[in-house]
mmCIF file as Biopython writes it, N, C-alpha, C and O atoms, coordinates in Angstrom:
data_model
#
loop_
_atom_site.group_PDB
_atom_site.id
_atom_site.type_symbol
_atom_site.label_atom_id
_atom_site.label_alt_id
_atom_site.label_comp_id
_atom_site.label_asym_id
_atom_site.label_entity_id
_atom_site.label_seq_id
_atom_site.pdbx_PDB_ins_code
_atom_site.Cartn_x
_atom_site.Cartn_y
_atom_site.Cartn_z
_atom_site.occupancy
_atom_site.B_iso_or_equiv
_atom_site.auth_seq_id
_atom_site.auth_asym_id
_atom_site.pdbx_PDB_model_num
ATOM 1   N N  . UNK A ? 1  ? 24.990  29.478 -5.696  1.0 0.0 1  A 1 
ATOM 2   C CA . UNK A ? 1  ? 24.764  28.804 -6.955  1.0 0.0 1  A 1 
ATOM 3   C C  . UNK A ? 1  ? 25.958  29.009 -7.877  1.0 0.0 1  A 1 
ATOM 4   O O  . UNK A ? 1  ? 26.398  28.245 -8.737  1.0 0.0 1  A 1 
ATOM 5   N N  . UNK A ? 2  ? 26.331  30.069 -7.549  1.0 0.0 2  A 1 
ATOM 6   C CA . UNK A ? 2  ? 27.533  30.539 -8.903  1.0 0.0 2  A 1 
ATOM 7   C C  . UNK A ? 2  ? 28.782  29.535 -8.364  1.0 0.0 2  A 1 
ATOM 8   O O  . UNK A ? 2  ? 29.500  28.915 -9.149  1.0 0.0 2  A 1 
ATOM 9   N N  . UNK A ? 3  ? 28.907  29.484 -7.053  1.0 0.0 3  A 1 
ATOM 10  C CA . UNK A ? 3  ? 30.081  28.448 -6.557  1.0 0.0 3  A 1 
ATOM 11  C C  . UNK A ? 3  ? 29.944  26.798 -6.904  1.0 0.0 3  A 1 
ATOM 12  O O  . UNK A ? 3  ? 30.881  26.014 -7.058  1.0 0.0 3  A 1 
ATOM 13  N N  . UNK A ? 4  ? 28.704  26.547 -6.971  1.0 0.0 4  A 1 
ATOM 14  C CA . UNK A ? 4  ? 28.471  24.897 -7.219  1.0 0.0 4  A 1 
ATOM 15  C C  . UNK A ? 4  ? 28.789  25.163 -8.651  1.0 0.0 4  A 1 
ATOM 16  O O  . UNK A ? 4  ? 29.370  24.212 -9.173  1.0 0.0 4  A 1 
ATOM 17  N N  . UNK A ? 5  ? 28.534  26.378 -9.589  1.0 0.0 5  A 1 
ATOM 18  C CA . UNK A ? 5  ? 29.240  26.170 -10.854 1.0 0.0 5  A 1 
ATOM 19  C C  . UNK A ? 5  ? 31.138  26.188 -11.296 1.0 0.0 5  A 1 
ATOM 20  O O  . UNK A ? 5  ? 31.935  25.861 -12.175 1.0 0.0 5  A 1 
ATOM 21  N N  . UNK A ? 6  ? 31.048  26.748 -10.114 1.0 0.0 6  A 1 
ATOM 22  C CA . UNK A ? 6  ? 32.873  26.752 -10.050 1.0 0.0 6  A 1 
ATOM 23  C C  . UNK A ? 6  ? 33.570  25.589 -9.601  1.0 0.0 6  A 1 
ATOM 24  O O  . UNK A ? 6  ? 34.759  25.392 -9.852  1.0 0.0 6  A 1 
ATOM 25  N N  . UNK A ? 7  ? 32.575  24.527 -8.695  1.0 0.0 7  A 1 
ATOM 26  C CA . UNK A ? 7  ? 32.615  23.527 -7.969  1.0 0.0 7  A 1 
ATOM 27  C C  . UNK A ? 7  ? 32.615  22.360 -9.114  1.0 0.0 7  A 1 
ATOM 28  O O  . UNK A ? 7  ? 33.466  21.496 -9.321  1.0 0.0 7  A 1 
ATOM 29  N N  . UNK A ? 8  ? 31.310  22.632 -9.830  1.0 0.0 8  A 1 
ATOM 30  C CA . UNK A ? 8  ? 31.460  21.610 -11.201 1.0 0.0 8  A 1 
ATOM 31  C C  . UNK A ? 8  ? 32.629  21.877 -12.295 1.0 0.0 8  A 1 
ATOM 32  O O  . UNK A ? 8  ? 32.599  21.152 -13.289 1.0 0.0 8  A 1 
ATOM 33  N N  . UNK A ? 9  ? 33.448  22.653 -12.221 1.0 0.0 9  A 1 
ATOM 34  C CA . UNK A ? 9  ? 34.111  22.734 -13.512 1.0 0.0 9  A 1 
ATOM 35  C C  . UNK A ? 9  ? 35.211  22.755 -12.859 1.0 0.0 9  A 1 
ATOM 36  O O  . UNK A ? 9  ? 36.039  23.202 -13.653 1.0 0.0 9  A 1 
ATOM 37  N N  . UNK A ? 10 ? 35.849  22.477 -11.614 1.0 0.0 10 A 1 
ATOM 38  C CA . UNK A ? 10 ? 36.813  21.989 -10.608 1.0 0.0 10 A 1 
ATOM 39  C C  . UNK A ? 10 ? 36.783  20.778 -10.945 1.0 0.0 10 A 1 
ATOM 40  O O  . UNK A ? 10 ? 37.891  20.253 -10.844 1.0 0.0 10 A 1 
ATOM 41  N N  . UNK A ? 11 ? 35.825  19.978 -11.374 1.0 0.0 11 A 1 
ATOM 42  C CA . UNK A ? 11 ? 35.958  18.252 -10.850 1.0 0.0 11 A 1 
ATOM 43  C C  . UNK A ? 11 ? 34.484  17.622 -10.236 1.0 0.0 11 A 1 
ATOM 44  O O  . UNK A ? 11 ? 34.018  16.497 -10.416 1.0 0.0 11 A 1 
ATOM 45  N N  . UNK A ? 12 ? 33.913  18.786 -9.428  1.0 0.0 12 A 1 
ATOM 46  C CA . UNK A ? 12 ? 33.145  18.085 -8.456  1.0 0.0 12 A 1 
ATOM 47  C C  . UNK A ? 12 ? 32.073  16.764 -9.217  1.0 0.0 12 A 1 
ATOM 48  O O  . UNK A ? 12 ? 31.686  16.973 -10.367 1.0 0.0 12 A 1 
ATOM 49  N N  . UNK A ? 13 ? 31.723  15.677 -8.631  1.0 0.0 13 A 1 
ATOM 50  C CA . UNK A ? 13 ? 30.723  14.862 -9.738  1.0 0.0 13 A 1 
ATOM 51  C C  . UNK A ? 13 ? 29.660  15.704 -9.949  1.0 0.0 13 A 1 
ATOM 52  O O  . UNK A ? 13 ? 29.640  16.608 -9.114  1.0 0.0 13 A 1 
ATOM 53  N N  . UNK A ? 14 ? 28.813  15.745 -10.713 1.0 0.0 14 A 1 
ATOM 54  C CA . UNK A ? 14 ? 27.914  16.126 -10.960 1.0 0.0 14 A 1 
ATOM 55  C C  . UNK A ? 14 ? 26.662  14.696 -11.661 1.0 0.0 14 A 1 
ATOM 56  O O  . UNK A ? 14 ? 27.160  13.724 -12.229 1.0 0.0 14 A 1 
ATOM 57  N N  . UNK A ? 15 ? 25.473  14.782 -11.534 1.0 0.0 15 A 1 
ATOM 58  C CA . UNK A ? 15 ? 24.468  13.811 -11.801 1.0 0.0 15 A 1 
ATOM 59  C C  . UNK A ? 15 ? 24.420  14.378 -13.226 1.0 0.0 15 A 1 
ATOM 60  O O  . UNK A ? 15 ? 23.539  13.806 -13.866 1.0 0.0 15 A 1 
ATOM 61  N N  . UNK A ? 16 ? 24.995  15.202 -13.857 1.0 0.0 16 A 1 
ATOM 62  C CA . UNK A ? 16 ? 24.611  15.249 -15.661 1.0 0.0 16 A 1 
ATOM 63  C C  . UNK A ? 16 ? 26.120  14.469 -16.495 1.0 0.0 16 A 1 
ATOM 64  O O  . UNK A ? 16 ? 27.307  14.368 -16.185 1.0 0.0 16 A 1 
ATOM 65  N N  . UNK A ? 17 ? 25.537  14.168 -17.310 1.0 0.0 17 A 1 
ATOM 66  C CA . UNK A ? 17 ? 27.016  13.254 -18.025 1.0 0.0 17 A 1 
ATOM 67  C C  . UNK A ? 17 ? 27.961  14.387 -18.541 1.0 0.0 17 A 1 
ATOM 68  O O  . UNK A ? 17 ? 29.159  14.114 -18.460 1.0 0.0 17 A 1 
ATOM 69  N N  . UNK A ? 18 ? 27.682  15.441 -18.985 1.0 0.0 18 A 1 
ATOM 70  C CA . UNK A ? 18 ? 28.510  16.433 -19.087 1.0 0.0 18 A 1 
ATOM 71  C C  . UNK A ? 18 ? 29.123  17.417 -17.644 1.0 0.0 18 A 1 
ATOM 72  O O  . UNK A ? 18 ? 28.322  17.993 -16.907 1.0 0.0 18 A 1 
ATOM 73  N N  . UNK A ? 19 ? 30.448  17.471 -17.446 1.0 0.0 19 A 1 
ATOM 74  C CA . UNK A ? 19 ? 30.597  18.433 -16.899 1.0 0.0 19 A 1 
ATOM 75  C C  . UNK A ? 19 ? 30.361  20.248 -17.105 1.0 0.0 19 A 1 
ATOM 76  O O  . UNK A ? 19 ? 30.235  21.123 -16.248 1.0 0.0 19 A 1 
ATOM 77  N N  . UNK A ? 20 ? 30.368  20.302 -18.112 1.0 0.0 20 A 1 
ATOM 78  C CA . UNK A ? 20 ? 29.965  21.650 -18.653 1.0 0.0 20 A 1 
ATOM 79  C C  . UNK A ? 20 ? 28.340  22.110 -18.918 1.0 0.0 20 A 1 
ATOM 80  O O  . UNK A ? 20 ? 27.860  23.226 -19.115 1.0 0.0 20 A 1 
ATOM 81  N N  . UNK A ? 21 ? 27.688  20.726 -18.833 1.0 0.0 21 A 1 
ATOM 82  C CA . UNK A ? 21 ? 26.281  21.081 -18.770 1.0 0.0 21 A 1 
ATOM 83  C C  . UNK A ? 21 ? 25.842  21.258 -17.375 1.0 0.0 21 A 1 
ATOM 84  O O  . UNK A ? 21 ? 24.903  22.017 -17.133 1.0 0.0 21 A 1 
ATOM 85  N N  . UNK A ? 22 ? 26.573  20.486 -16.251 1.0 0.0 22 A 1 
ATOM 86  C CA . UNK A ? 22 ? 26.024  21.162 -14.988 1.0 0.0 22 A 1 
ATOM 87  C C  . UNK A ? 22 ? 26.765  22.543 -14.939 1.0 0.0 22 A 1 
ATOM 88  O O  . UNK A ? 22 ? 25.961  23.443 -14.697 1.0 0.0 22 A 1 
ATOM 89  N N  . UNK A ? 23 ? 27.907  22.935 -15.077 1.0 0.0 23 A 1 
ATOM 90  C CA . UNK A ? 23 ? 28.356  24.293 -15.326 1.0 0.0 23 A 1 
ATOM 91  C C  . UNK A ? 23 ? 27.514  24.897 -15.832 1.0 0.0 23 A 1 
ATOM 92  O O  . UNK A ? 23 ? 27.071  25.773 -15.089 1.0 0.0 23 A 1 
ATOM 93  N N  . UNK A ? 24 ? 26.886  24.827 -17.154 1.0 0.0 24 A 1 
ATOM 94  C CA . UNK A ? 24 ? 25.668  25.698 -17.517 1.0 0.0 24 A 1 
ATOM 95  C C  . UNK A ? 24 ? 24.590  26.113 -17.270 1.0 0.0 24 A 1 
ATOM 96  O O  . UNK A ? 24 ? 24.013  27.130 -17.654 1.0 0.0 24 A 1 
ATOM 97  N N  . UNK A ? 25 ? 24.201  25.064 -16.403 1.0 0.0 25 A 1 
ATOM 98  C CA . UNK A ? 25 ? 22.630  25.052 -15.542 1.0 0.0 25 A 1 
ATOM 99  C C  . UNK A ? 25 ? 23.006  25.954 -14.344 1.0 0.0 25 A 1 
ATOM 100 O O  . UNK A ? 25 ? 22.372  26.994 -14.164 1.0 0.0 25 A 1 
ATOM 101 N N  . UNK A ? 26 ? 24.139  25.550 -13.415 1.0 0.0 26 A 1 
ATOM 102 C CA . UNK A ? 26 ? 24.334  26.455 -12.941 1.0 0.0 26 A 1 
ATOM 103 C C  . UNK A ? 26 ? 24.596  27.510 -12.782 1.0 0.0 26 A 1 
ATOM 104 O O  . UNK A ? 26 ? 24.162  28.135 -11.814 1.0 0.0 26 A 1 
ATOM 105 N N  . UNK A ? 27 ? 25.636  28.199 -13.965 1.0 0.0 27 A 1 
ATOM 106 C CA . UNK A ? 27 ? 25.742  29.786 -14.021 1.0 0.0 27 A 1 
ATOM 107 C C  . UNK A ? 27 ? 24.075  30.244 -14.725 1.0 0.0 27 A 1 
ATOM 108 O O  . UNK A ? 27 ? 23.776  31.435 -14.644 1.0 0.0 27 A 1 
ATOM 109 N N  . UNK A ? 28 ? 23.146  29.355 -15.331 1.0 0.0 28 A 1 
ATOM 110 C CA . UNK A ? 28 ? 21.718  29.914 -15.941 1.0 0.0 28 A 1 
ATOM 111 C C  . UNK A ? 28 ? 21.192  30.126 -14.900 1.0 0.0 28 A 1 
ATOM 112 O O  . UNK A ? 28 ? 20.441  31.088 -14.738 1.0 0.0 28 A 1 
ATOM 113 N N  . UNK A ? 29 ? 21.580  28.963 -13.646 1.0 0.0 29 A 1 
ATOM 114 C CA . UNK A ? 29 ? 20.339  29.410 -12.333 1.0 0.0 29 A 1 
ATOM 115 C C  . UNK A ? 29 ? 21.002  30.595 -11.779 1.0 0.0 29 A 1 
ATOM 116 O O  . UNK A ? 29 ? 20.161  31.476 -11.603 1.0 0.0 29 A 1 
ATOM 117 N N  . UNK A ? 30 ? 22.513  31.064 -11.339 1.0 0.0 30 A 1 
ATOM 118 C CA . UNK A ? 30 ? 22.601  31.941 -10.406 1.0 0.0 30 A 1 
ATOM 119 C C  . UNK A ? 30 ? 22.516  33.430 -11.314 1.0 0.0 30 A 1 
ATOM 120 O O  . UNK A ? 30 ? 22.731  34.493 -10.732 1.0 0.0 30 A 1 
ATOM 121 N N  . UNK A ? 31 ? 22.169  33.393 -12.844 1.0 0.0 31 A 1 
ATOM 122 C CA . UNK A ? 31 ? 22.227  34.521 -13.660 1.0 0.0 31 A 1 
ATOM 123 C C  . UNK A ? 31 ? 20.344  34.497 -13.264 1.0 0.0 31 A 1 
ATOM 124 O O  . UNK A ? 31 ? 19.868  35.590 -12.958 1.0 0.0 31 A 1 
ATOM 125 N N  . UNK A ? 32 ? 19.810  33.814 -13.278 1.0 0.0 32 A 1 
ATOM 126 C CA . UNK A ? 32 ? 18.065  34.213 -13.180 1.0 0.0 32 A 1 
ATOM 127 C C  . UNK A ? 32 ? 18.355  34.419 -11.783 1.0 0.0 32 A 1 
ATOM 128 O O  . UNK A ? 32 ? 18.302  35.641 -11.927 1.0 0.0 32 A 1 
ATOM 129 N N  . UNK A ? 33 ? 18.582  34.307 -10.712 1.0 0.0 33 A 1 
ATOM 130 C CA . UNK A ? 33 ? 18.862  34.465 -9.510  1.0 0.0 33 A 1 
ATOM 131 C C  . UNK A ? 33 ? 19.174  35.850 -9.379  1.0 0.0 33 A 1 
ATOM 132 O O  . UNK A ? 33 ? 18.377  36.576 -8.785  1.0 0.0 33 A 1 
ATOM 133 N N  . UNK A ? 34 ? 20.209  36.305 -9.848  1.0 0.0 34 A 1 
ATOM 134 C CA . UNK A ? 34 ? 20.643  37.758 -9.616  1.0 0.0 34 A 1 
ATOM 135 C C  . UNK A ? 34 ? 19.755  38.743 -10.440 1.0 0.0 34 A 1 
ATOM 136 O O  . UNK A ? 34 ? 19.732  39.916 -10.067 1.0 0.0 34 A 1 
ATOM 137 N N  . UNK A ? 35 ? 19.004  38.359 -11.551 1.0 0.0 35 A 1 
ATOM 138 C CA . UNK A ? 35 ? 17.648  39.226 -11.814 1.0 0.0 35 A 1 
ATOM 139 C C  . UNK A ? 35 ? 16.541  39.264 -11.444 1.0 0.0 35 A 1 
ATOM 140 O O  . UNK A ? 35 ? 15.832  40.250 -11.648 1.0 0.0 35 A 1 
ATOM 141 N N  . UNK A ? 36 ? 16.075  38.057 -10.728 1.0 0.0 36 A 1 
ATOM 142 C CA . UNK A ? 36 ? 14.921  38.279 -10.033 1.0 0.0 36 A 1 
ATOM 143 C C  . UNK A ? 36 ? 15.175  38.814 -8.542  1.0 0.0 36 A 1 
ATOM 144 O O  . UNK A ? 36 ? 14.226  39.438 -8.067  1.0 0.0 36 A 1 
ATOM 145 N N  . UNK A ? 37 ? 16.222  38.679 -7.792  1.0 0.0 37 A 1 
ATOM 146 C CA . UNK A ? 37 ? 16.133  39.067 -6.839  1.0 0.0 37 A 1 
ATOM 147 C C  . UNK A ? 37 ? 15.877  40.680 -6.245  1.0 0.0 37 A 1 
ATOM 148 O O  . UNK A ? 37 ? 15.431  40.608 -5.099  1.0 0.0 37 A 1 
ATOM 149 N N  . UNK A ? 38 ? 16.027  42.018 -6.682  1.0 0.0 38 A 1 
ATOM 150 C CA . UNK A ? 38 ? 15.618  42.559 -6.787  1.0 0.0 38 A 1 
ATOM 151 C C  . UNK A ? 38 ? 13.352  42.738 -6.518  1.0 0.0 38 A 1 
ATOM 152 O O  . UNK A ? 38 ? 12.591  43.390 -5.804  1.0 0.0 38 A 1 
ATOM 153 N N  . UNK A ? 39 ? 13.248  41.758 -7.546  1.0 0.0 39 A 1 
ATOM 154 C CA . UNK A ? 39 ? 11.544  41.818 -7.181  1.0 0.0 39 A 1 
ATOM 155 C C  . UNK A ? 39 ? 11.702  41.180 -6.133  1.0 0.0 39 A 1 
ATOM 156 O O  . UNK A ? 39 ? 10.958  41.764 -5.345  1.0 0.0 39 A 1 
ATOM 157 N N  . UNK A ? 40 ? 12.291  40.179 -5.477  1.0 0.0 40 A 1 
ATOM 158 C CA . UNK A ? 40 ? 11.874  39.564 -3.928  1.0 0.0 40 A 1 
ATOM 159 C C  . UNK A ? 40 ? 11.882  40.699 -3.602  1.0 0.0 40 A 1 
ATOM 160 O O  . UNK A ? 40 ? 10.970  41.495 -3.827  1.0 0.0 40 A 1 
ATOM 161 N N  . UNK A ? 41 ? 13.011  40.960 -2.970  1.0 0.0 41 A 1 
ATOM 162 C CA . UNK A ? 41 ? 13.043  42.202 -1.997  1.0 0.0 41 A 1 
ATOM 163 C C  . UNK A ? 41 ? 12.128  43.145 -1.998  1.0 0.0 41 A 1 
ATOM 164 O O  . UNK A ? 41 ? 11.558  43.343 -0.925  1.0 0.0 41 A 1 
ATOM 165 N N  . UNK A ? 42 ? 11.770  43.908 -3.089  1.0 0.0 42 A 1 
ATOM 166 C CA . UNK A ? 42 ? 10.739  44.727 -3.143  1.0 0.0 42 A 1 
ATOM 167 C C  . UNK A ? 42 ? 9.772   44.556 -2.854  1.0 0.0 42 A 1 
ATOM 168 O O  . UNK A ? 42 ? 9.245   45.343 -2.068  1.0 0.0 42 A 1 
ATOM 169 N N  . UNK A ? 43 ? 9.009   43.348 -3.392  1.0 0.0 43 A 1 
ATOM 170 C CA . UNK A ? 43 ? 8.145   42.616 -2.814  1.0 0.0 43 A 1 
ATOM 171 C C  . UNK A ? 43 ? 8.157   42.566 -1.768  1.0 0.0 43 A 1 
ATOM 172 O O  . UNK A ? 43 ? 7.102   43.079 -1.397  1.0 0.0 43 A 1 
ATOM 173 N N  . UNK A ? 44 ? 9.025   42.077 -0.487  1.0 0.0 44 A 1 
ATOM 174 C CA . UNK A ? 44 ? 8.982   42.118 0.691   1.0 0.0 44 A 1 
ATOM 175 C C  . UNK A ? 44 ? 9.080   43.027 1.499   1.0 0.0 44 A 1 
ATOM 176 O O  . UNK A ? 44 ? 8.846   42.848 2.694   1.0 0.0 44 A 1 
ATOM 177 N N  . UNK A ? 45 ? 9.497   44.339 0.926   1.0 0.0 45 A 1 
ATOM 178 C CA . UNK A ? 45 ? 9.925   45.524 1.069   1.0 0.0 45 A 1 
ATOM 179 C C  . UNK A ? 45 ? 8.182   46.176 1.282   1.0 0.0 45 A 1 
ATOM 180 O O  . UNK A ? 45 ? 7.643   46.396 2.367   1.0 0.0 45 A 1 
ATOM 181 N N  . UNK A ? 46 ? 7.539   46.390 -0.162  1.0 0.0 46 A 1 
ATOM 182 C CA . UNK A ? 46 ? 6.343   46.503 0.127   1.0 0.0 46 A 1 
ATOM 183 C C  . UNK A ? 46 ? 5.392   45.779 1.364   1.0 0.0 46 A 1 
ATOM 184 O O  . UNK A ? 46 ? 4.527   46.398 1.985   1.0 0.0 46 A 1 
ATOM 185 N N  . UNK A ? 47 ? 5.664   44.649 1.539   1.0 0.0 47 A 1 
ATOM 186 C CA . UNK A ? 47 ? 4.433   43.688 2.715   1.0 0.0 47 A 1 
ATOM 187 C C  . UNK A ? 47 ? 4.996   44.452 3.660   1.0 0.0 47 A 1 
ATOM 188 O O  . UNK A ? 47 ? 4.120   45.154 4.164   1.0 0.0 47 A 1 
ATOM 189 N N  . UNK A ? 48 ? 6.276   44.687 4.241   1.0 0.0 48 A 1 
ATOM 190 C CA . UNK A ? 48 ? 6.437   45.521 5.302   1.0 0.0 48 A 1 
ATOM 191 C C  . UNK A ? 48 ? 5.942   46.889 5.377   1.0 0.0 48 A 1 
ATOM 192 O O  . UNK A ? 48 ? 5.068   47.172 6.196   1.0 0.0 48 A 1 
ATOM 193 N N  . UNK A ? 49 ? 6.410   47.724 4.619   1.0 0.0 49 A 1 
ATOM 194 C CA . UNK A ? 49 ? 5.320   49.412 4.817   1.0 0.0 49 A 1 
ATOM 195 C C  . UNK A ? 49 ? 4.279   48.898 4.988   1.0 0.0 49 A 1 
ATOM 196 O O  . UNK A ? 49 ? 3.788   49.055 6.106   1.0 0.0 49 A 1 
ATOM 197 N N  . UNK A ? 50 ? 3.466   48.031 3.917   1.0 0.0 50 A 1 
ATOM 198 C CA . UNK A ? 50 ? 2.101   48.160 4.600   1.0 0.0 50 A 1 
ATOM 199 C C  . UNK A ? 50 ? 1.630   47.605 5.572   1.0 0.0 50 A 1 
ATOM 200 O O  . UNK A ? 50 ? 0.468   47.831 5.909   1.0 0.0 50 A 1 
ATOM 201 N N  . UNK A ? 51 ? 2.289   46.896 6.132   1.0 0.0 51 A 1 
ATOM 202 C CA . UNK A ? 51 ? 1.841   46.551 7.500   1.0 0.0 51 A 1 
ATOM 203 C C  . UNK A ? 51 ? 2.185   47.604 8.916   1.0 0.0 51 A 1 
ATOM 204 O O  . UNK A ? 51 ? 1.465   47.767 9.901   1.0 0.0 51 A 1 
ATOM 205 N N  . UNK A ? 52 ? 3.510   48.216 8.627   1.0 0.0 52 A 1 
ATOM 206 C CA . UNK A ? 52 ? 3.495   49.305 9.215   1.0 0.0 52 A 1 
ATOM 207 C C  . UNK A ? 52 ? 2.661   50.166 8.742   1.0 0.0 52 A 1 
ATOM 208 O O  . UNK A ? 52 ? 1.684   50.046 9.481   1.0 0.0 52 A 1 
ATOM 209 N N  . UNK A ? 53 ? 2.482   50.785 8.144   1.0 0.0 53 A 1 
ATOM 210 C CA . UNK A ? 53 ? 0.973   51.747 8.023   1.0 0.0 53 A 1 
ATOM 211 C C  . UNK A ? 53 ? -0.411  51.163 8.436   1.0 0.0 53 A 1 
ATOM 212 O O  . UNK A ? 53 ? -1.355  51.935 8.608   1.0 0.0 53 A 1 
ATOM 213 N N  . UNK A ? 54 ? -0.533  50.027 8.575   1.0 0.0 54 A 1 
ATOM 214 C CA . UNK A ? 54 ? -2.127  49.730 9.147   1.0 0.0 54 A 1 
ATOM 215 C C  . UNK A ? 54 ? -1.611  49.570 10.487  1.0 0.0 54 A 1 
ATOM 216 O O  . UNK A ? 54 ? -2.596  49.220 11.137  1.0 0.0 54 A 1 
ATOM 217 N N  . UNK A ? 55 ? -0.458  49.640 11.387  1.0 0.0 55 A 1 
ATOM 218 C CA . UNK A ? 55 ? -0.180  49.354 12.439  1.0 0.0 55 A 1 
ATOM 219 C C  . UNK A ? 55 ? -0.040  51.250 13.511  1.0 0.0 55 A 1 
ATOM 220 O O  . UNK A ? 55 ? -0.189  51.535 14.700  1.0 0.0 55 A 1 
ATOM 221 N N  . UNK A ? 56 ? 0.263   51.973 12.417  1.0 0.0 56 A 1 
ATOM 222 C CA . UNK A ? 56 ? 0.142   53.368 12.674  1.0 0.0 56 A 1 
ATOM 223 C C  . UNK A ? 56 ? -1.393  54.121 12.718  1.0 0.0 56 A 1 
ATOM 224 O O  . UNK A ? 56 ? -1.841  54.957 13.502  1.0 0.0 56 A 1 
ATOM 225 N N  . UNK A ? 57 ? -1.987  53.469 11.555  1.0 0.0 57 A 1 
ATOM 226 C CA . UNK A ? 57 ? -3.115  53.559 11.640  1.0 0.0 57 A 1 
ATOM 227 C C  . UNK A ? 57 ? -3.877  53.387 12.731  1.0 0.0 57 A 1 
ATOM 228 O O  . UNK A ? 57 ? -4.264  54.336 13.413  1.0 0.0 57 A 1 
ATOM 229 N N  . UNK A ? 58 ? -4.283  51.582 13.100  1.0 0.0 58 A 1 
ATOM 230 C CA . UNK A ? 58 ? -4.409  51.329 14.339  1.0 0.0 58 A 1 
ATOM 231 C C  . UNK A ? 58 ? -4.250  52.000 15.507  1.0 0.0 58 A 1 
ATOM 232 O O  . UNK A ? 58 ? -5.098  52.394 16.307  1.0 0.0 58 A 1 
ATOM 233 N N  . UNK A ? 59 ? -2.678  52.117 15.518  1.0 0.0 59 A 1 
ATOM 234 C CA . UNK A ? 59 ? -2.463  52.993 16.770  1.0 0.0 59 A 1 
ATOM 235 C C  . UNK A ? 59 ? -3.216  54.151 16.754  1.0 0.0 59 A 1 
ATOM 236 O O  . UNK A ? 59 ? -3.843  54.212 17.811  1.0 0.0 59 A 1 
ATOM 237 N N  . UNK A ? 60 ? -3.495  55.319 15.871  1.0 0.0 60 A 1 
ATOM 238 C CA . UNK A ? 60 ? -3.662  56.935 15.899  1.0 0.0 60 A 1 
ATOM 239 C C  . UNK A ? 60 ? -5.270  56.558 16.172  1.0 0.0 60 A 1 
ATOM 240 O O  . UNK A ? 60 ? -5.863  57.255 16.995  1.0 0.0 60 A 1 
ATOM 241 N N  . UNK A ? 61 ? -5.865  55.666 15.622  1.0 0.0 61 A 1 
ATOM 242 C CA . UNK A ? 61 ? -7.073  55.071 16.255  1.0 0.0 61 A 1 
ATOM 243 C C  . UNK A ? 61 ? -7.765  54.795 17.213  1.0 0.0 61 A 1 
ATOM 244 O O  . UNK A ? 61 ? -8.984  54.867 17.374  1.0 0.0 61 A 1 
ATOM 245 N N  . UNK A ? 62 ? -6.553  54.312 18.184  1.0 0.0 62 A 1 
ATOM 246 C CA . UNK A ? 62 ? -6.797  54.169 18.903  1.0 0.0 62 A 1 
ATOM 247 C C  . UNK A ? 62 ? -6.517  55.051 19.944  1.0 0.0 62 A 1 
ATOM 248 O O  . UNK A ? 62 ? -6.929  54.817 21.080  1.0 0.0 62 A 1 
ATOM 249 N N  . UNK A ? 63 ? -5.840  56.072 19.668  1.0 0.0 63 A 1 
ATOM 250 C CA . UNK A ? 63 ? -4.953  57.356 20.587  1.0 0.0 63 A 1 
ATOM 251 C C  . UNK A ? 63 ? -6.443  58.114 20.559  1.0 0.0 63 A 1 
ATOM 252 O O  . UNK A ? 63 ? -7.021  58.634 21.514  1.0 0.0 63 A 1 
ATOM 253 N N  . UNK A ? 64 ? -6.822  58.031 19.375  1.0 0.0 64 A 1 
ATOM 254 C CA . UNK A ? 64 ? -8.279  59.214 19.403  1.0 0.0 64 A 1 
ATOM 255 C C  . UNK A ? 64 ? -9.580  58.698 20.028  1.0 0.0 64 A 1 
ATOM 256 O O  . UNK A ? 64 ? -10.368 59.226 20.813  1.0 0.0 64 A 1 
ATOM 257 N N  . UNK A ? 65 ? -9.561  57.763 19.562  1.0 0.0 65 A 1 
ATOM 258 C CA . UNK A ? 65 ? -10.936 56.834 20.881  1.0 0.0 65 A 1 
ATOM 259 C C  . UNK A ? 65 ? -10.185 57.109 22.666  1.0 0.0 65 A 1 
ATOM 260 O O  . UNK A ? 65 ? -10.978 57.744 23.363  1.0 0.0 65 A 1 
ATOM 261 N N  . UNK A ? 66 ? -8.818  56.720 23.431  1.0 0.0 66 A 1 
ATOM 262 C CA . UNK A ? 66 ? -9.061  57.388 24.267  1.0 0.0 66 A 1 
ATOM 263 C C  . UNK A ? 66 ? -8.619  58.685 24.953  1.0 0.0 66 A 1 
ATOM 264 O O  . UNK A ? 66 ? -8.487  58.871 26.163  1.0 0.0 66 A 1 
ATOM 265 N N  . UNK A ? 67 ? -8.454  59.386 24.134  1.0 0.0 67 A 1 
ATOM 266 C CA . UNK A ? 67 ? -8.738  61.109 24.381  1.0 0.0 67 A 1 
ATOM 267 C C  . UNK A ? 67 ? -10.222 61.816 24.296  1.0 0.0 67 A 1 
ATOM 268 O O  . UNK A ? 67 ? -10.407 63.024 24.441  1.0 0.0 67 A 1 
ATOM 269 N N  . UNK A ? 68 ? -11.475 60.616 23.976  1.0 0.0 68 A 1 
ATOM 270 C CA . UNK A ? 68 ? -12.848 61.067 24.000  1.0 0.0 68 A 1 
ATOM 271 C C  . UNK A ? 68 ? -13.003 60.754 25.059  1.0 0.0 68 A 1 
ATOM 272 O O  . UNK A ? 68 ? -14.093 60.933 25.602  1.0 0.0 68 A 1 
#
């Protein structure tokens, strides 16, 4: 995103009548971009442990059902 803003203020056309307003939209999207990304990850960070832990779980579950 930060390059299509370097891309617009090179020349590239852009669909807004200003060149500096697609420049702006774009450095606004890749600046919300680089602060939310952090919560993705974590977010995804979390769905993984817990799926490994119900998968450890499972397993030790199942290790003890057949050792009876």
């Amino acid at each position: 995103t930060l390059l299509s803003a370097v891309a617009a203020l090179c020349g590239c056309r852009t669909e807004h009548p200003s060149r500096w307003t697609a420049v702006g939209y774009a450095l606004l999207a890749s600046l919300l971009q680089a602060i939310t990304a952090p919560f993705v990850v974590g977010w995804v960070w979390s769905i993984m442990w817990g799926i490994a832990f119900v998968n450890v779980a499972l397993n030790k579950d199942h290790q003890e059902v057949m050792h009876m």
